[in-house]
DRENDOZA-384988 format. One record per residue: residue number from 1; chain; y, x, z of N, C-alpha, C in turn. Coordinates in nm, 4 decimals. Example, Ala and Ser with C-alpha at 12.3 -4.5 7.8 and 13.67 -1.06 7.14 Angstrom:
<palos>
+-----+--------+----------+----------+----------+----------+----------+----------+----------+----------+----------+
| num | chaine |      nc2 |      nc1 |      nc3 |     cac2 |     cac1 |     cac3 |      cc2 |      cc1 |      cc3 |
+-----+--------+----------+----------+----------+----------+----------+----------+----------+----------+----------+
|   1 |      A |  -0.5690 |   1.3190 |   0.7800 |  -0.4500 |   1.2300 |   0.7800 |  -0.3300 |   1.3200 |   0.7800 |
|   2 |      A |  -0.2250 |   1.2850 |   0.7080 |  -0.1060 |   1.3670 |   0.7140 |   0.0030 |   1.2900 |   0.7870 |
+-----+--------+----------+----------+----------+----------+----------+----------+----------+----------+----------+
</palos>
This chain:
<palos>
+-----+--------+----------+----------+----------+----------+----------+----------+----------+----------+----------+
| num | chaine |      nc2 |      nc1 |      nc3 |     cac2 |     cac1 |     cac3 |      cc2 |      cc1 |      cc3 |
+-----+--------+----------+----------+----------+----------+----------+----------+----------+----------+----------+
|   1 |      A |  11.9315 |  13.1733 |   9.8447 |  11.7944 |  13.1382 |   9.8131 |  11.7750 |  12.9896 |   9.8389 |
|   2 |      A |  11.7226 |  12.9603 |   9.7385 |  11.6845 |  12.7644 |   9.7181 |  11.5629 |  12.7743 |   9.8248 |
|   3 |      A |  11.5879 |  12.6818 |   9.9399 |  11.4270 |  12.6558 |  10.0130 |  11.3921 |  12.4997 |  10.0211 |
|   4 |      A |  11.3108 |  12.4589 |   9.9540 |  11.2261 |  12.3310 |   9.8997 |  11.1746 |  12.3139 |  10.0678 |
|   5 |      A |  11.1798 |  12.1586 |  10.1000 |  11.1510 |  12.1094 |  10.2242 |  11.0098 |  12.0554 |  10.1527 |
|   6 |      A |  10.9849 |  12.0609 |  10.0753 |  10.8260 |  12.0029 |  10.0053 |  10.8045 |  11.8653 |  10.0978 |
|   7 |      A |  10.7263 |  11.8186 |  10.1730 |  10.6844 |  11.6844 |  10.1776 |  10.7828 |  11.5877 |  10.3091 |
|   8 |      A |  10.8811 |  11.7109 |  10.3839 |  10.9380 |  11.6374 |  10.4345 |  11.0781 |  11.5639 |  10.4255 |
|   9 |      A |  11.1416 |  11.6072 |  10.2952 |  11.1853 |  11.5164 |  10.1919 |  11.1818 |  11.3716 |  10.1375 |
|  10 |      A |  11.0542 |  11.3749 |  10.1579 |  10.9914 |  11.2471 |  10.1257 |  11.0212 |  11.1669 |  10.2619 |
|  11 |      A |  10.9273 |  11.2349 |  10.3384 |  10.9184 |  11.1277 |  10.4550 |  10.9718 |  11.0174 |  10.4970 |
|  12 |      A |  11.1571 |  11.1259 |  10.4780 |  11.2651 |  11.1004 |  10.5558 |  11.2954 |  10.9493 |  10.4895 |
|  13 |      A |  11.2630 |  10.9402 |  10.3491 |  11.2729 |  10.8009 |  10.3125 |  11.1828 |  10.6874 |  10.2964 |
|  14 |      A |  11.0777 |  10.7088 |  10.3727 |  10.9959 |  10.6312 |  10.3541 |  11.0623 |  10.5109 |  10.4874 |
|  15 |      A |  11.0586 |  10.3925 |  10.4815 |  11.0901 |  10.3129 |  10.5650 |  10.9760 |  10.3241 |  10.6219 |
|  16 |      A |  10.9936 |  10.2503 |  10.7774 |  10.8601 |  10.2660 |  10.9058 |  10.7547 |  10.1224 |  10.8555 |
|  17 |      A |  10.8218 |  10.0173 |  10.7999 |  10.7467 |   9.9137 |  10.7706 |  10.5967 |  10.0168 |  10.6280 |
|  18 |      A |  10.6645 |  10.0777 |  10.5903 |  10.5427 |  10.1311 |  10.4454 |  10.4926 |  10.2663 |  10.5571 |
|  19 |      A |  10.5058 |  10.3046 |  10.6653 |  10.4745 |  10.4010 |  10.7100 |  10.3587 |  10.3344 |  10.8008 |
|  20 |      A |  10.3774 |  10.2325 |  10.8605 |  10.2845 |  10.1330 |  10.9029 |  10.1821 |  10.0994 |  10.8518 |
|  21 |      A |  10.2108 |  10.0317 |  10.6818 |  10.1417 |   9.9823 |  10.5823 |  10.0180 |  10.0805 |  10.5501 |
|  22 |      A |  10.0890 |  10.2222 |  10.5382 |   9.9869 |  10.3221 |  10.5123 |   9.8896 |  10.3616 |  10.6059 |
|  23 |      A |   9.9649 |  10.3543 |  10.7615 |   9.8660 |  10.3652 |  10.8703 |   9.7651 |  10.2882 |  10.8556 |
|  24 |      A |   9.7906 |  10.1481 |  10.8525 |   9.7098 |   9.9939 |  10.8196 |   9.5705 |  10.0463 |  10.7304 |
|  25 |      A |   9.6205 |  10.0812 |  10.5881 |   9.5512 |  10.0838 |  10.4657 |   9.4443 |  10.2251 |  10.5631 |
|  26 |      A |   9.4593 |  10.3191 |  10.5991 |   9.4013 |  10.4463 |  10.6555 |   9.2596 |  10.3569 |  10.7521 |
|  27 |      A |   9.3187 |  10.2958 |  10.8175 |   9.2488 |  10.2138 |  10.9567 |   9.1548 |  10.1408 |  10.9209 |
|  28 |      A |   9.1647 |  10.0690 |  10.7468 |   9.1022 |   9.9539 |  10.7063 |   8.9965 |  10.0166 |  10.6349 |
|  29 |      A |   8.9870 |  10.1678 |  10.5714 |   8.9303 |  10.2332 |  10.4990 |   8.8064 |  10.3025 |  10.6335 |
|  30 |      A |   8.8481 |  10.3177 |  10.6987 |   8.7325 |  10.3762 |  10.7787 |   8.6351 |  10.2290 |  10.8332 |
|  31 |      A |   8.6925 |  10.1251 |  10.8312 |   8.5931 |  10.0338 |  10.8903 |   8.4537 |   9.9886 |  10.8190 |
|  32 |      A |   8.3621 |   9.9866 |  10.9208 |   8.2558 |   9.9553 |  10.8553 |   8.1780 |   9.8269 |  10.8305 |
|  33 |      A |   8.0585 |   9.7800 |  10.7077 |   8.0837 |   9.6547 |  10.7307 |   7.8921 |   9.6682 |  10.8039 |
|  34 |      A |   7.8340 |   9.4961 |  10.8853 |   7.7606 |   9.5197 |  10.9515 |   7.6537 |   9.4686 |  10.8401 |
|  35 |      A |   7.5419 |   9.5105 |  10.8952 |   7.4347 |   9.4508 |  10.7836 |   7.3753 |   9.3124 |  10.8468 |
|  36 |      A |   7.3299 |   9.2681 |  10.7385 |   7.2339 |   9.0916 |  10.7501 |   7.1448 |   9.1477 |  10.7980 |
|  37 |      A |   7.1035 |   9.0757 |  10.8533 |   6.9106 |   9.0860 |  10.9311 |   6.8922 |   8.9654 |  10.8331 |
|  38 |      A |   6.7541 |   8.9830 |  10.7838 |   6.6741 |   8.8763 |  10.7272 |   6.5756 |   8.8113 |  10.8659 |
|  39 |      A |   6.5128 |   8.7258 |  10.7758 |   6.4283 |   8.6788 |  10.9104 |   6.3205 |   8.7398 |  10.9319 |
|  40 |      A |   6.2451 |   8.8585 |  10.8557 |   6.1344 |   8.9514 |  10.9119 |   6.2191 |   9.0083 |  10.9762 |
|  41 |      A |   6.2886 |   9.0706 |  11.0125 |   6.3706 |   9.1672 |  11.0775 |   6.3962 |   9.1487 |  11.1987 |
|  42 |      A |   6.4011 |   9.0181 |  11.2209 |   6.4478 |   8.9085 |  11.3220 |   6.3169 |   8.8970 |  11.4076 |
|  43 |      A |   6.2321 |   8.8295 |  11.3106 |   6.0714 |   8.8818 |  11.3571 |   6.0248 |   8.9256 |  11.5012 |
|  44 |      A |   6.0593 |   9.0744 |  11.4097 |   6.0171 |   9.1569 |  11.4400 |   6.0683 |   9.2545 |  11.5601 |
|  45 |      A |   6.1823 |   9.2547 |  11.5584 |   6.2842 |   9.2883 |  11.6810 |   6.2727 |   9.1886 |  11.7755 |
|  46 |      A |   6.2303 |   9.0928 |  11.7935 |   6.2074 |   8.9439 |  11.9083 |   6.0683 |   9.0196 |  11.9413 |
|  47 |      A |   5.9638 |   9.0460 |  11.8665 |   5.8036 |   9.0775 |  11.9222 |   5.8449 |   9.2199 |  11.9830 |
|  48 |      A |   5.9552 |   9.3199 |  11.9256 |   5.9638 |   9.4535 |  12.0013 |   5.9771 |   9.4363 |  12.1536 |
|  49 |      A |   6.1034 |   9.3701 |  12.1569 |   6.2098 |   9.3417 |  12.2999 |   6.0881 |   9.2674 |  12.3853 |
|  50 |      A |   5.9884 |   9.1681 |  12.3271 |   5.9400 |   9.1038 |  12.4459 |   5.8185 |   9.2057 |  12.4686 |
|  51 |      A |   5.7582 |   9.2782 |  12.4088 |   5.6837 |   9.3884 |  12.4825 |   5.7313 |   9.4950 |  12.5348 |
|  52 |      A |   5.8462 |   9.5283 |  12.5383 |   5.9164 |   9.6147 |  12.5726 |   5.9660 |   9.5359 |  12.7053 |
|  53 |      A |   5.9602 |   9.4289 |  12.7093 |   6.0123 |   9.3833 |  12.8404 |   5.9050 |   9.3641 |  12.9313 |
|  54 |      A |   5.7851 |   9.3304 |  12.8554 |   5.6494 |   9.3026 |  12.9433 |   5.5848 |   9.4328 |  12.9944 |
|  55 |      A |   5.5958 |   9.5599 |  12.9284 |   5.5594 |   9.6812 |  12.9506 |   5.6923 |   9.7846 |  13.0138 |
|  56 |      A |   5.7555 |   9.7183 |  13.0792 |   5.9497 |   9.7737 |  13.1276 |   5.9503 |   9.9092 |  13.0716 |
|  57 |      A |   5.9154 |   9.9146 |  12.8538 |   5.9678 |  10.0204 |  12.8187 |   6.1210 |  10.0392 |  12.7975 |
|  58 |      A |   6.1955 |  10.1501 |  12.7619 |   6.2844 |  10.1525 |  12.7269 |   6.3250 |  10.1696 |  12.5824 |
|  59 |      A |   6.3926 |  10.1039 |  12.5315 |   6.4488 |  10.1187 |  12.3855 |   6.5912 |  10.1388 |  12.3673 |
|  60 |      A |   6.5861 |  10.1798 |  12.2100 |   6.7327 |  10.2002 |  12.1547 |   6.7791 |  10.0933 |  12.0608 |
|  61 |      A |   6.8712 |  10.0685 |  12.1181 |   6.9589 |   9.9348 |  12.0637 |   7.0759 |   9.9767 |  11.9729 |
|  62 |      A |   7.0586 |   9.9755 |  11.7904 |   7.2475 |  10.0104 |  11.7431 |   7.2625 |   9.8688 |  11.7618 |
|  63 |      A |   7.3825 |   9.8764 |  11.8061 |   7.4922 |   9.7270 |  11.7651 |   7.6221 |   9.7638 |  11.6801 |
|  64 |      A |   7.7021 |   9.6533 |  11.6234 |   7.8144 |   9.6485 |  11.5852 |   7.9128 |   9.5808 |  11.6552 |
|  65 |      A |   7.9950 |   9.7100 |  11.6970 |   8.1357 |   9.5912 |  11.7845 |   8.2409 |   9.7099 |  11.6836 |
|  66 |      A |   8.3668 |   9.5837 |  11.7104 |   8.4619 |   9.6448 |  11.6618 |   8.4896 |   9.7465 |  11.5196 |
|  67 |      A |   8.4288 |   9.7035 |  11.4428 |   8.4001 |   9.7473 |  11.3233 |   8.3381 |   9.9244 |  11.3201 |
|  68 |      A |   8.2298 |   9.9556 |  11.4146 |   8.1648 |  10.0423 |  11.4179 |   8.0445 |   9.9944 |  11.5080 |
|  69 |      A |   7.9645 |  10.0964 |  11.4738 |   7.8326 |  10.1071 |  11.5180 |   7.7922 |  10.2257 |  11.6534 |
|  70 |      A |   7.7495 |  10.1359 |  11.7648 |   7.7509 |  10.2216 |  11.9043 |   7.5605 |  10.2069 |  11.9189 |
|  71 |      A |   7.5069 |  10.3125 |  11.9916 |   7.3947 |  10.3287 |  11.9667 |   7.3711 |  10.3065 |  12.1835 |
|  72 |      A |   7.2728 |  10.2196 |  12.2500 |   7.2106 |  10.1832 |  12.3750 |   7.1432 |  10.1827 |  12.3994 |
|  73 |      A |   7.1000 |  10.2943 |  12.4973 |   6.9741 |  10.3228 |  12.5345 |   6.9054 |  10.2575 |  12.6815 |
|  74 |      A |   6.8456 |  10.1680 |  12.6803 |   6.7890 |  10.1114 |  12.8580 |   6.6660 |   9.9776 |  12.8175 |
|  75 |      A |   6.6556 |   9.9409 |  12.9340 |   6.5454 |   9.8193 |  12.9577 |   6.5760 |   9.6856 |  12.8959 |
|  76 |      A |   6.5366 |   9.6146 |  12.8922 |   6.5646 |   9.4423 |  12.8681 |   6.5460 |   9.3678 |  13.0107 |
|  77 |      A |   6.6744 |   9.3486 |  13.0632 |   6.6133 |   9.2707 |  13.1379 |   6.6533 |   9.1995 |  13.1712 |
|  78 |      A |   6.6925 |   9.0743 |  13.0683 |   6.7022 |   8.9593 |  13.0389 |   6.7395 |   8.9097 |  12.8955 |
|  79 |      A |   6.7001 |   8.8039 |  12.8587 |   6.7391 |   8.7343 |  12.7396 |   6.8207 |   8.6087 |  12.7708 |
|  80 |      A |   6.9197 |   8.6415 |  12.7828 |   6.9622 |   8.4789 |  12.7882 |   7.0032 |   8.3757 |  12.6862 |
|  81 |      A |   6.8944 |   8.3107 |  12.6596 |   6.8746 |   8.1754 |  12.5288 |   6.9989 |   8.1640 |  12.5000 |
|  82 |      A |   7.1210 |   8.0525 |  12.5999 |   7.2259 |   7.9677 |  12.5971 |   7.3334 |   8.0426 |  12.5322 |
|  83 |      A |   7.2997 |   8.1775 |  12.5608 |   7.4816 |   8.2588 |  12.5666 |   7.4232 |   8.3428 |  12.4314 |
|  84 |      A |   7.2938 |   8.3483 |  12.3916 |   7.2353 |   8.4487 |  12.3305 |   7.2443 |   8.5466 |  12.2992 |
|  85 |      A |   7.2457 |   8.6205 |  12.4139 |   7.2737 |   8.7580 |  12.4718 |   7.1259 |   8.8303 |  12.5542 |
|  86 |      A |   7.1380 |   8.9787 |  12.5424 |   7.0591 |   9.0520 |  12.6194 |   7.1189 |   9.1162 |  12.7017 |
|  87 |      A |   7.0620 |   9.0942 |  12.7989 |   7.0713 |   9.2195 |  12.9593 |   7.0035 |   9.3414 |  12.9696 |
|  88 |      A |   7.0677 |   9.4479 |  12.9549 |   6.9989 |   9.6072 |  12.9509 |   7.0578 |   9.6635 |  13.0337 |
|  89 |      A |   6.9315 |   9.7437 |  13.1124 |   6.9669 |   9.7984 |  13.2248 |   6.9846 |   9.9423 |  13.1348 |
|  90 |      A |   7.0892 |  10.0162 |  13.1438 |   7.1323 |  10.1672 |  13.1009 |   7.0639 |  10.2583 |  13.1675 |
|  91 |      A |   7.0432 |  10.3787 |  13.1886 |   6.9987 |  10.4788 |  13.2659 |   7.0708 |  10.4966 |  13.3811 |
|  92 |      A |   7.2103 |  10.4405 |  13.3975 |   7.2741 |  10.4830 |  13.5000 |   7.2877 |  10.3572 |  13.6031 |
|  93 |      A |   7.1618 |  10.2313 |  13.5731 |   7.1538 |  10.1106 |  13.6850 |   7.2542 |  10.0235 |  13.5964 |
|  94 |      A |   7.3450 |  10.0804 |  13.4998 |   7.4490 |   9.9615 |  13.4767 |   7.3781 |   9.8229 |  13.4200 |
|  95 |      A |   7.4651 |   9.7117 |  13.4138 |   7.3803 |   9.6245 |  13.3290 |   7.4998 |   9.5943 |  13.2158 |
|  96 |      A |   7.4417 |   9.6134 |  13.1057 |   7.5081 |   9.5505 |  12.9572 |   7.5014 |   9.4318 |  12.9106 |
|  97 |      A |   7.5952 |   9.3868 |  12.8779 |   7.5508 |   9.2581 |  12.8230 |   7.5508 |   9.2727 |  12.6323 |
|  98 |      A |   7.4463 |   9.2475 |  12.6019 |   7.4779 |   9.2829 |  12.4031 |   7.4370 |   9.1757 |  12.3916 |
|  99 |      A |   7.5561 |   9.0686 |  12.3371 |   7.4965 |   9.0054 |  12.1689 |   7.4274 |   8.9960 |  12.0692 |
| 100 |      A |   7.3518 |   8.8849 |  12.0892 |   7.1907 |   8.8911 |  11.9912 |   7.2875 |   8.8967 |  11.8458 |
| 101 |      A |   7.3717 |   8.8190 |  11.7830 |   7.4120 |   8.8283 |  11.6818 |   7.4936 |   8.9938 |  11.6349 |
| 102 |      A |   7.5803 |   9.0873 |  11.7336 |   7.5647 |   9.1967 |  11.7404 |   7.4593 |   9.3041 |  11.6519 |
| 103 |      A |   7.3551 |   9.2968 |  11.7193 |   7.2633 |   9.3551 |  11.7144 |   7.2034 |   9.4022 |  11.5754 |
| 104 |      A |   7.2000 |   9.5243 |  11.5443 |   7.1489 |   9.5986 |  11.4208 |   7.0213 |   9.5831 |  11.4255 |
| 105 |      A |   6.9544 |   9.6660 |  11.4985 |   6.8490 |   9.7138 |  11.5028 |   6.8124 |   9.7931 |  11.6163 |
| 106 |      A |   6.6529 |   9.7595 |  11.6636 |   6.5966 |   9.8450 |  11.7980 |   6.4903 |   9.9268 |  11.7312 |
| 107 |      A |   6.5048 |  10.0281 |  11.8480 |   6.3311 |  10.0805 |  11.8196 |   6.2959 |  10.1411 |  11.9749 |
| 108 |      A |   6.1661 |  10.1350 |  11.9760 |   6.1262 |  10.2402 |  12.1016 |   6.2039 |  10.4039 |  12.1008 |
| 109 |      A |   6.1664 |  10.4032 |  12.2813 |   6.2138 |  10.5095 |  12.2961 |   6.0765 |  10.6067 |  12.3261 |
+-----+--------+----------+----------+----------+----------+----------+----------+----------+----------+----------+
</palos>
């Protein structure tokens, strides 16, 4: 009886450099790209964060690192101009540091 190895036939000749290549091409297909903020957007997320900082509400922060989108939930509590970065306190006391350029989009919590 003839028994067909079906795809691992193949494999066996694929060199590791195109086995790579394909990993590569797989890795590059899931990445995502980040969106522009216009300048209402910009606005408007600067007037959120500073009442949200004057009233110590908490908000949700998406950002983009690493070619995905992570979603942060805590306080503002700090802006720092120079580095232009925000300080958020997490629920668990931690402090974050996020990148104003980062930054998707906030909203209240």
């Amino acid at each position: 009886m003839l028994r067909d190895r079906e795809s691992i036939k193949w494999t066996a000749m694929m060199l590791p450099e195109h086995v790579k290549a394909l990993r590569q091409f797989d890795w590059d297909q899931e990445k995502k790209v980040k969106p522009e903020l216009d300048e209402q957007q910009l606005v408007l997320m600067e007037d959120t964060i500073g009442e949200a900082m004057e009233h110590n509400l908490d908000l949700c922060f998406t950002y983009f690192e690493r070619g995905d989108f992570h979603l942060l939930i805590g306080k503002v509590h700090a802006v720092v101009q120079h580095k232009k970065e925000l300080r958020i306190v997490d629920f668990h006391g931690d402090v974050i540091r996020l990148q104003l350029m980062d930054l998707v989009r906030e909203c209240r919590r």
